[in-house]
Structure formats: structure tokens, C-alpha cells
Backbone bond lengths (Angstrom), bond angles and torsions (degrees), N, CA, C in turn:
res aa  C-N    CA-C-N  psi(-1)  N-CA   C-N-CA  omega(-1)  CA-C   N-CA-C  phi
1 X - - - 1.465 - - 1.523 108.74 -
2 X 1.216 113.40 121.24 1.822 117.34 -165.70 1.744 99.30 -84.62
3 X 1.331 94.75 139.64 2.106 100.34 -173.81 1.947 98.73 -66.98
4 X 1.235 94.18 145.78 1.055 119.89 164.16 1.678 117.46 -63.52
5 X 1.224 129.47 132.20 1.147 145.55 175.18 1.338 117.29 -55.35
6 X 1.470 136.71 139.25 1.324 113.64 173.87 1.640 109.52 -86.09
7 X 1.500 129.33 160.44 1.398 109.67 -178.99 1.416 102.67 -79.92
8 X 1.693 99.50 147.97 1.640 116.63 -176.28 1.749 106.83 -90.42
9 X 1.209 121.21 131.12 1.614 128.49 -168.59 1.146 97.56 -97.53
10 X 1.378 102.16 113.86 1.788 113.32 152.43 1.366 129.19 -29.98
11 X 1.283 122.21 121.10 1.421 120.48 179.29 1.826 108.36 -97.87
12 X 1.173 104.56 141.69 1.560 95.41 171.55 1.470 100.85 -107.53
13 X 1.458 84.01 145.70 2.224 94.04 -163.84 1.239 101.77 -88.69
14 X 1.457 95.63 126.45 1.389 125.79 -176.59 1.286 103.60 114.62
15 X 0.972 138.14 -13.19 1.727 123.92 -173.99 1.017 107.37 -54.70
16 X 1.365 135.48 -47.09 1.680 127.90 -175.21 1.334 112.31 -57.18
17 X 1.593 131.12 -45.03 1.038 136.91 -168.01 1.744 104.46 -67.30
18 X 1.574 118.04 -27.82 1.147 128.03 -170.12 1.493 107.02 -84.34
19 X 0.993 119.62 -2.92 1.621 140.53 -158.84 1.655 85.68 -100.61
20 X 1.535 91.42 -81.20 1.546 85.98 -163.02 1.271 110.77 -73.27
21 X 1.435 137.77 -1.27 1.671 113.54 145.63 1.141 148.20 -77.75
22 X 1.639 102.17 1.29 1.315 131.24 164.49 1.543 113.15 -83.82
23 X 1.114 132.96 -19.41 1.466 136.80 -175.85 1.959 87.12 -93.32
24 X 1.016 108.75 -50.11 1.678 106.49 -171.86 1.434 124.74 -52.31
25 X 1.662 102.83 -39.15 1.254 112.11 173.52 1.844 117.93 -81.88
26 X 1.459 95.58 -31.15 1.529 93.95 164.56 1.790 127.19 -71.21
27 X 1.419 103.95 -24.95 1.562 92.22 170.33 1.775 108.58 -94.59
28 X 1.617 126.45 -8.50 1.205 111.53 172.44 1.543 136.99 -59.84
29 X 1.279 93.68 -13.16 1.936 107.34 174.23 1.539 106.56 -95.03
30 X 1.192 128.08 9.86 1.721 117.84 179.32 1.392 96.44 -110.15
31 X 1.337 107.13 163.88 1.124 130.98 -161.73 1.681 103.93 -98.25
32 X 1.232 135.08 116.94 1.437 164.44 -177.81 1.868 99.97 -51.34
33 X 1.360 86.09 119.79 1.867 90.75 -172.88 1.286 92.24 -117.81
34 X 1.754 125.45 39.94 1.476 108.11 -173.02 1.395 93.65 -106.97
35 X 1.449 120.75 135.99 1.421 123.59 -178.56 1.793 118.11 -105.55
36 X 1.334 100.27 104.38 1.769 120.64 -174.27 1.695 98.82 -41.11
37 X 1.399 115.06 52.04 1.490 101.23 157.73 1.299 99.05 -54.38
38 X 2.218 106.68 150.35 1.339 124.68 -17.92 1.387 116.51 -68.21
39 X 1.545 121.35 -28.86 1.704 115.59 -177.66 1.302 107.79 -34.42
40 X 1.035 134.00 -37.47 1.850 131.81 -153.47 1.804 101.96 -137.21
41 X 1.425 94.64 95.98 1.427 95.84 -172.83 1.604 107.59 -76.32
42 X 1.809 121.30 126.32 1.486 113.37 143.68 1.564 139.71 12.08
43 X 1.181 144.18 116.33 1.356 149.95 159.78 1.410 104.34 -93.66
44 X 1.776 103.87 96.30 1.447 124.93 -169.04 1.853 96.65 -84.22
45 X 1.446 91.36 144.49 1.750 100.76 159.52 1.238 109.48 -61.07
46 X 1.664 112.55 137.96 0.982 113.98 -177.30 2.146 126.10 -50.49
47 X 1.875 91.46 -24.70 1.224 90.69 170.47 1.675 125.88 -127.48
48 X 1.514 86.88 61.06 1.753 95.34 172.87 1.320 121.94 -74.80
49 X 1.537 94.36 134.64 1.758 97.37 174.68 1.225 117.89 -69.98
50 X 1.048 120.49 95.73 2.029 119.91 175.78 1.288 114.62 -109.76
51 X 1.433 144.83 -33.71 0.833 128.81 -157.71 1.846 103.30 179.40
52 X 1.216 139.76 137.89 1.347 129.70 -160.39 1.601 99.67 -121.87
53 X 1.313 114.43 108.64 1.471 129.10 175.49 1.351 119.59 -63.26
54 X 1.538 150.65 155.64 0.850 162.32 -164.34 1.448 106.59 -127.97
55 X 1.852 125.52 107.04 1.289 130.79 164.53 1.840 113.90 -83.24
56 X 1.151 129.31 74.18 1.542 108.94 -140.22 1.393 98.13 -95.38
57 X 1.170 136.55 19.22 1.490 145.03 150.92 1.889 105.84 -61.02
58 X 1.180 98.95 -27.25 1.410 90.58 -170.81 1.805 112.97 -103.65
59 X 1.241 82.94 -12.13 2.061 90.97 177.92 1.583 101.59 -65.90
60 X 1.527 115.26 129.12 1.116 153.34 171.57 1.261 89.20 -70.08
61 X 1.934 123.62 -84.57 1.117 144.43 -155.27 1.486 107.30 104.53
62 X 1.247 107.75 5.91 1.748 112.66 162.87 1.616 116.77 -32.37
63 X 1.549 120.61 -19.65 1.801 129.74 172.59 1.440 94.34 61.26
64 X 1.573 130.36 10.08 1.886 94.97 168.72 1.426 117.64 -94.75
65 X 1.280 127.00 40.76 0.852 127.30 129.78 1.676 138.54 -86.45
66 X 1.212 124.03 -25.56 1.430 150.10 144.15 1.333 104.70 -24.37
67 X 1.885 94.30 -61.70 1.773 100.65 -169.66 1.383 116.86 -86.28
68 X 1.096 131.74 -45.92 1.309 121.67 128.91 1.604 139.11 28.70
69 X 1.367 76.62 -76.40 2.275 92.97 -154.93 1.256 85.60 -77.86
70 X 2.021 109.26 149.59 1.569 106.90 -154.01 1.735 84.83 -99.32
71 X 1.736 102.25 -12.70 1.419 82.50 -172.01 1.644 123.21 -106.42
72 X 1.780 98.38 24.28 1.611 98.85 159.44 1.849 91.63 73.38
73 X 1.475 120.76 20.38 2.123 91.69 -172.30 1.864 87.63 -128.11
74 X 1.638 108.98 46.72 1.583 106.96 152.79 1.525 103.33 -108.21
75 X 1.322 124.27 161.58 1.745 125.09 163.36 1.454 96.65 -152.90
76 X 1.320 84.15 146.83 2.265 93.81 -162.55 1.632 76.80 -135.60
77 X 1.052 119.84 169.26 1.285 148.39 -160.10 1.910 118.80 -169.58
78 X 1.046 128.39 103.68 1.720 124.55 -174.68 1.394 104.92 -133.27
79 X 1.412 109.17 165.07 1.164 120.37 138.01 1.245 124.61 -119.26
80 X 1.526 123.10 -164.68 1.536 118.26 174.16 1.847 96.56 -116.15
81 X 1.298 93.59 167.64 1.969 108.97 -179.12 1.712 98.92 -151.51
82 X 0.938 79.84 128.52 1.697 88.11 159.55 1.724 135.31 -113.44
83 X 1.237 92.95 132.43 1.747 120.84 -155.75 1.488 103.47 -80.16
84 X 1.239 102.65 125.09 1.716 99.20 -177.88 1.697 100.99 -70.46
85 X 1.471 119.31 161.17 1.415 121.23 176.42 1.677 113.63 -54.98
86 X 1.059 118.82 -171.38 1.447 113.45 -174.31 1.245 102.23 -131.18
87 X 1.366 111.49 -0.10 1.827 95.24 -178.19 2.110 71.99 -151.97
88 X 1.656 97.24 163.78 0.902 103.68 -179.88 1.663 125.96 -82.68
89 X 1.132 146.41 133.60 1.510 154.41 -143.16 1.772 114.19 69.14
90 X 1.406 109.73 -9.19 1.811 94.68 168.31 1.411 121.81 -77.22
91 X 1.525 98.07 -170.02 1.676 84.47 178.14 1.540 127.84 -133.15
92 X 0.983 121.38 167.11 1.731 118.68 -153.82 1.354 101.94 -75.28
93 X 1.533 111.48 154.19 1.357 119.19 -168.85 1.376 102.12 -142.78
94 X 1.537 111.09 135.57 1.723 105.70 -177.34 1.652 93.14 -99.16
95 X 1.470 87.77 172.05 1.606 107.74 -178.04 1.581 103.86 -140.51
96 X 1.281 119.84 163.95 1.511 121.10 174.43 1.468 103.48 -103.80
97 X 1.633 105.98 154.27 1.437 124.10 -158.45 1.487 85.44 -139.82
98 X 1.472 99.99 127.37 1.344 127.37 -160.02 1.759 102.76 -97.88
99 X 1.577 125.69 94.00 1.472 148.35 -155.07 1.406 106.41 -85.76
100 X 1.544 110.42 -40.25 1.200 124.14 -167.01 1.697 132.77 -170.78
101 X 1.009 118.89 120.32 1.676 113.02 -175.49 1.524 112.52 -137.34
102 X 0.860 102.08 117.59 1.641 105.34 176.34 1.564 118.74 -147.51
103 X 1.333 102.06 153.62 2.009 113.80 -171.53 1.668 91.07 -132.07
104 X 1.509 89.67 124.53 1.345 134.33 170.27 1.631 101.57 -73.22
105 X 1.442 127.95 95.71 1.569 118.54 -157.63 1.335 85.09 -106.11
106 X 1.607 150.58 9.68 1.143 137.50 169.13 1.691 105.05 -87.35
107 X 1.477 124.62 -38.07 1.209 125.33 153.10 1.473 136.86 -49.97
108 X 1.629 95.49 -47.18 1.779 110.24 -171.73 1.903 103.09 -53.61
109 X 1.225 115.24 149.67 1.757 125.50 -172.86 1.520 93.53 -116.85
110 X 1.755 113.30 11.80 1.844 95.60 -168.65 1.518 112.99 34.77
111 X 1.277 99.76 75.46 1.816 88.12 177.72 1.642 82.66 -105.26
112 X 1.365 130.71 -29.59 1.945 122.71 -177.19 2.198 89.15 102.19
113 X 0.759 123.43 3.67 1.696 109.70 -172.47 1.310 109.15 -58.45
114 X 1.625 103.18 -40.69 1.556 111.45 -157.76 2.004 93.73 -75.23
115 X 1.408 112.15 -39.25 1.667 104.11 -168.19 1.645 78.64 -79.08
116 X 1.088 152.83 -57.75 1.554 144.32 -161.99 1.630 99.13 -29.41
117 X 1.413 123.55 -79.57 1.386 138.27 -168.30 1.010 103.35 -69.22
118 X 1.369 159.12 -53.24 1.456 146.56 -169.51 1.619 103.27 -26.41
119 X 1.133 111.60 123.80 1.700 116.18 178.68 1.490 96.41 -92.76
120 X 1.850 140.97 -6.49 1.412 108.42 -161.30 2.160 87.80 -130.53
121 X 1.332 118.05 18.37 1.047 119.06 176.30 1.399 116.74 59.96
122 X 1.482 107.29 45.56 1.532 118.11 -168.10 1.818 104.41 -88.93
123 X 1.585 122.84 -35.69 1.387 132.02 179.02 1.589 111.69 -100.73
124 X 1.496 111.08 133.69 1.634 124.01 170.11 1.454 116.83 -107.25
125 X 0.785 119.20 156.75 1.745 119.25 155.63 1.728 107.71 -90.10
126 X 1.593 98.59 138.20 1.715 99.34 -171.05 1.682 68.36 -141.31
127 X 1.959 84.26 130.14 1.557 102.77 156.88 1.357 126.89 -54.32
128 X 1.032 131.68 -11.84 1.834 148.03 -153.32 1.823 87.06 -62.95
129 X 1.557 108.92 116.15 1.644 99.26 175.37 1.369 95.03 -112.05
130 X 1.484 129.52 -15.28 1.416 123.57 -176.71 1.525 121.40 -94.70
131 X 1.501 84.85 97.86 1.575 116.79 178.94 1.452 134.09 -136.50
132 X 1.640 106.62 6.74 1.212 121.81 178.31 1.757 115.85 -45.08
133 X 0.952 94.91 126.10 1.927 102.65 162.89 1.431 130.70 -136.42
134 X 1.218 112.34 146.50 1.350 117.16 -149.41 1.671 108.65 -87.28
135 X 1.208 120.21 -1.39 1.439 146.34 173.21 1.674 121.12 -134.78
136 X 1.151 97.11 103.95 2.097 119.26 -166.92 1.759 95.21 -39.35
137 X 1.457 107.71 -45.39 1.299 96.28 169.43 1.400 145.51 -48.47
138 X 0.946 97.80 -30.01 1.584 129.14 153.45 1.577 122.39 -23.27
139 X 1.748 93.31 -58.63 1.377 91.46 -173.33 1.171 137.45 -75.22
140 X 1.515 131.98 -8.98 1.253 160.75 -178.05 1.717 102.91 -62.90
141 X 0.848 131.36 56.80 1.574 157.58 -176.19 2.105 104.17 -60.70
142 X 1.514 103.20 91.44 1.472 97.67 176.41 1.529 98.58 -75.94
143 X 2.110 101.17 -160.15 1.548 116.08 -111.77 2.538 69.87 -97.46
144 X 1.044 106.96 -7.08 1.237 125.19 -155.91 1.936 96.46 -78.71
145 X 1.354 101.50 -57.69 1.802 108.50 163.39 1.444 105.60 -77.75
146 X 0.878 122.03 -68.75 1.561 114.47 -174.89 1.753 97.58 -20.33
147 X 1.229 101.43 -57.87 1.668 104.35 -170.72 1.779 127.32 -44.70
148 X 1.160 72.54 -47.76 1.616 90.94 -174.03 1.713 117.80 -73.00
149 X 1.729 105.05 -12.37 1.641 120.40 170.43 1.291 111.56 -105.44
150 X 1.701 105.96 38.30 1.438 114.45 172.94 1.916 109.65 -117.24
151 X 1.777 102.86 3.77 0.847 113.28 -158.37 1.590 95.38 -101.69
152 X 1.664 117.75 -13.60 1.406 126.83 -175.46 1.130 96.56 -106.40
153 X 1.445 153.68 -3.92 1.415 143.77 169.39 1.381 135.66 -60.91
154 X 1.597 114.26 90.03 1.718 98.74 -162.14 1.103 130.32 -61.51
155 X 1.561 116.55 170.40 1.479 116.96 178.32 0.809 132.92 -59.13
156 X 1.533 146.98 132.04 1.372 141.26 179.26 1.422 114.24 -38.24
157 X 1.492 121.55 150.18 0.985 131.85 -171.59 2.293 106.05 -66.75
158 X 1.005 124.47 112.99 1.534 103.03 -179.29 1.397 104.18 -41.27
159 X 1.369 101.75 178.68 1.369 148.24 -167.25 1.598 98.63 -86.85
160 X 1.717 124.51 135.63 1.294 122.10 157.51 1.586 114.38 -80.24
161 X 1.367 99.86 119.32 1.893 99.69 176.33 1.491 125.17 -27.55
162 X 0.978 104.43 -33.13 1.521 109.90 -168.52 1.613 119.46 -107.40
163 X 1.653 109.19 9.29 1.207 132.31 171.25 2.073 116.64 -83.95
164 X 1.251 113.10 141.75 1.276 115.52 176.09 1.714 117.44 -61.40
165 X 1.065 102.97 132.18 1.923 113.63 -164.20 2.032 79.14 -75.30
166 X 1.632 101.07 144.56 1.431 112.49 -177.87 1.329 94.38 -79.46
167 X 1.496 100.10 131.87 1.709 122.92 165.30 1.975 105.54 -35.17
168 X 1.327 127.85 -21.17 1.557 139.18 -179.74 1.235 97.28 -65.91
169 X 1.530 113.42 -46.40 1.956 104.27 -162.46 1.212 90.68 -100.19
170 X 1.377 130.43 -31.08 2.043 112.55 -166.09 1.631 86.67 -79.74
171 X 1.559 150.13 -37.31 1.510 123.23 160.01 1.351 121.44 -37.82
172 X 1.407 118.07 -67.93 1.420 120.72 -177.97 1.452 119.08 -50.64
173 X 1.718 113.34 -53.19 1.527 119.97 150.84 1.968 110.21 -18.95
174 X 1.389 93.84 -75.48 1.699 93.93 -176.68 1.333 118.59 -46.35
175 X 1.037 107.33 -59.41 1.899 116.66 -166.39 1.757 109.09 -53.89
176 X 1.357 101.66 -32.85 2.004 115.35 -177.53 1.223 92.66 -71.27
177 X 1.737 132.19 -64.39 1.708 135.09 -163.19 1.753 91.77 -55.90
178 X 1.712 110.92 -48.90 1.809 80.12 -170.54 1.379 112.14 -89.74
179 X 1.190 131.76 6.82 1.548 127.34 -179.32 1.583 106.57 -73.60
180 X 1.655 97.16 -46.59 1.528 112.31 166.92 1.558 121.14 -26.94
181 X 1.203 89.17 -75.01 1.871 110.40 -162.71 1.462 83.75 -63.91
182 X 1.177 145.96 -55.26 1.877 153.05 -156.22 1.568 80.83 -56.81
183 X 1.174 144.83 -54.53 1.164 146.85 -169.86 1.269 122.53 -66.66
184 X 1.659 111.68 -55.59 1.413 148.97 167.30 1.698 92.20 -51.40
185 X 1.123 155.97 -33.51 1.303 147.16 -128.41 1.739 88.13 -133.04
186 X 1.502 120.84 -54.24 1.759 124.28 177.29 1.231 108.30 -70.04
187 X 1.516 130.61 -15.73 1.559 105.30 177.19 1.631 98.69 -97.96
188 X 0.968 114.62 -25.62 1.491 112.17 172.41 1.706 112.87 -57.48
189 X 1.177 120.20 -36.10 1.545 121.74 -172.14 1.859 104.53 -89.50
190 X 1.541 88.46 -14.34 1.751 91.80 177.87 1.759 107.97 -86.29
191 X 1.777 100.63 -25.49 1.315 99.55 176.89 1.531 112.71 -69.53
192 X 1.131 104.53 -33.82 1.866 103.48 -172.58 1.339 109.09 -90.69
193 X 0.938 141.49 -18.66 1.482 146.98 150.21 1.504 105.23 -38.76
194 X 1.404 110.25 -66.63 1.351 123.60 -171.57 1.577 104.27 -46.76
195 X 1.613 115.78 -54.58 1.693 118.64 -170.43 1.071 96.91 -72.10
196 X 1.674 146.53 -45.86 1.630 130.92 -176.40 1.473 104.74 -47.21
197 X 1.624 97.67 -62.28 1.912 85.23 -166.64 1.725 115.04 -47.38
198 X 1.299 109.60 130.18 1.714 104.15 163.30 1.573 102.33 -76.22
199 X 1.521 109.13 146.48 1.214 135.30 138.16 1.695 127.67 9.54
200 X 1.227 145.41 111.42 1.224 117.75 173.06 1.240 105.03 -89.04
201 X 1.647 115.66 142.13 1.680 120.48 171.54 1.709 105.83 -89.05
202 X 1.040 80.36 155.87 1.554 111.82 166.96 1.686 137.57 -80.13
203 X 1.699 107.04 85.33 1.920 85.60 -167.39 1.106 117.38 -74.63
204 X 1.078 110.41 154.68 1.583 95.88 176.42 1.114 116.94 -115.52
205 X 1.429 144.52 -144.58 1.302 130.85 -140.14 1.458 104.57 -139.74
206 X 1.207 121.70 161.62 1.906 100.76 -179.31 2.006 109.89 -109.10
């Protein structure tokens, strides 16, 4: 048994055209929300992915971010140095010296993995979207720009009052209260030292 057809609805000609001059005249009285980028710059979320800053005081060179990124567009570059001891009879310890860092932003997908895993808070997200270049080569941005888009990275969001202060500041907190008093405690023993000793006199001469 062959299906039945659904019934086909008469169109009256011109309705479409009547359609869309009815949509034309209804958006011609509203007011235009189109914003003349560049004259009128964007009001970015506070946490847009634009561009990933470089804190490089804090790079280890630990590379898991390198290992990490799914799309392979970090390259770190180091050597090693060795640190004289810090007190006399210990022993020397090398450290890595950070040669080179750069993100390939024609590769990067902003997925955030590489600032996710950083254990020493060395990468930010910086809203900065104006970075276009007219040669792909271009985009491969060393440790030198990265730097300088650490200067657009906003401030962390505060703290809720009623939230636990991070174990980072009640250490630093600690170490300042006793460095203090260690201080607070030697000028005090320098003050009373000072009042026991008497005076030296002066002989004088005949």
C-alpha cells in the first residue's frame, strides 16, 4: 500500500518578499549594537584566553609544559650552572638556566594545559588578542614578548573572607613574624648591653 502524501499548502506569491520587508522595517527603528572595532575596543571577560604571558623568574625549566601541550608548539632550550655551596664545607649544586622559551601561537588551540600544570606559576592567560601577522612565521613569539604580555595580565580575583588564607602566605606570614622578633630581640640586647657598659672618660692632660 503506497504512503499517502502529506497535503502541499498554497503559497500566496509574494509572501516571502512580504516577510522579509517586514523583518527590515522591524529592525530599522532599533538601535545598532555593532561596535566599529578598532575605534571602540571590546569589554573582554575578565578571563579571556588571548595570549599566554611568561613570568620567567619563576621557570624552573622542569619542560612539563612542553610535555604537556597536545599540540607540541612550546620549545625551551637550557643549560646547567653550578652554584657554589652556601655555607662553607657543603656542596655545590647545579640549577637550570632558562636559554629559551617560545609558543608557536599559529599551532597553540589555547586549550590552558600548559598554565594548568605549571607547578611554579611561571604561565598566565593575558587577554591581549592583537597579534595578527601577516607571515605564520611571525607567530612563534619568544621568551622576550611573552614577557612583555605579562604586563596585561589581570589581578587575581581576591580572596572570599571566609575562605582559608593559602598555606603560601601563612609560610611567608611566619618566616617575616620570626625574622621580625630575631631582630626585635638583637636590638633590644644591643640596647641593654649598651646601658650596662659605663661610659669611657676622658683623661686629660696636666
Amino acid at each position: 500500500m503506497a504512503a499517502s502524501l502529506p497535503p502541499t499548502r498554497s503559497r500566496i506569491p509574494g509572501s516571502g518578499l512580504a516577510k522579509g520587508l517586514a523583518v527590515t522595517l522591524r529592525t530599522m527603528t532599533r538601535k545598532s549594537v555593532t561596535a566599529q572595532y578598532p575605534d571602540a575596543q571590546p569589554e573582554l571577560p575578565p578571563r579571556t584566553r588571548g595570549v599566554i604571558g611568561l613570568f620567567e623568574e619563576n621557570c624552573t625549566v622542569c619542560m612539563l609544559c612542553a610535555r604537556e601541550c597536545p599540540d607540541w608548539c612550546i620549545y625551551i632550550d637550557s643549560h646547567k650552572e653550578t652554584v657554589p655551596a652556601a655555607a662553607p664545607g657543603g656542596r655545590e649544586r647545579s640549577r637550570n638556566v632558562l636559554d629559551r622559551f617560545a609558543i608557536d601561537f599559529s599551532l597553540c588551540m589555547y586549550c590552558g594545559i600548559c598554565i594548568e600544570v605549571c607547578p611554579f606559576d611561571a604561565l598566565f592567560w593575558s587577554p591581549e588578542f592583537e597579534y595578527a601577522e601577516t607571515d605564520i612565521r611571525e607567530l612563534t613569539h619568544e621568551r622576550d614578548k611573552l614577557r612583555e604580555w605579562m604586563w596585561t595580565v589581570p589581578e587575581p580575583p581576591a580572596l572570599d573572607p571566609a575562605a582559608e588564607e593559602p598555606k603560601e602566605i601563612a609560610a611567608a606570614r611566619k618566616a617575616a613574624d620570626k625574622l621580625a622578633a630575631e631582630q626585635a630581640a638583637a636590638e633590644h640586647t644591643a640596647a641593654e648591653h649598651a646601658e650596662s657598659t659605663p661610659p669611657a672618660t676622658e683623661e686629660g692632660t696636666a
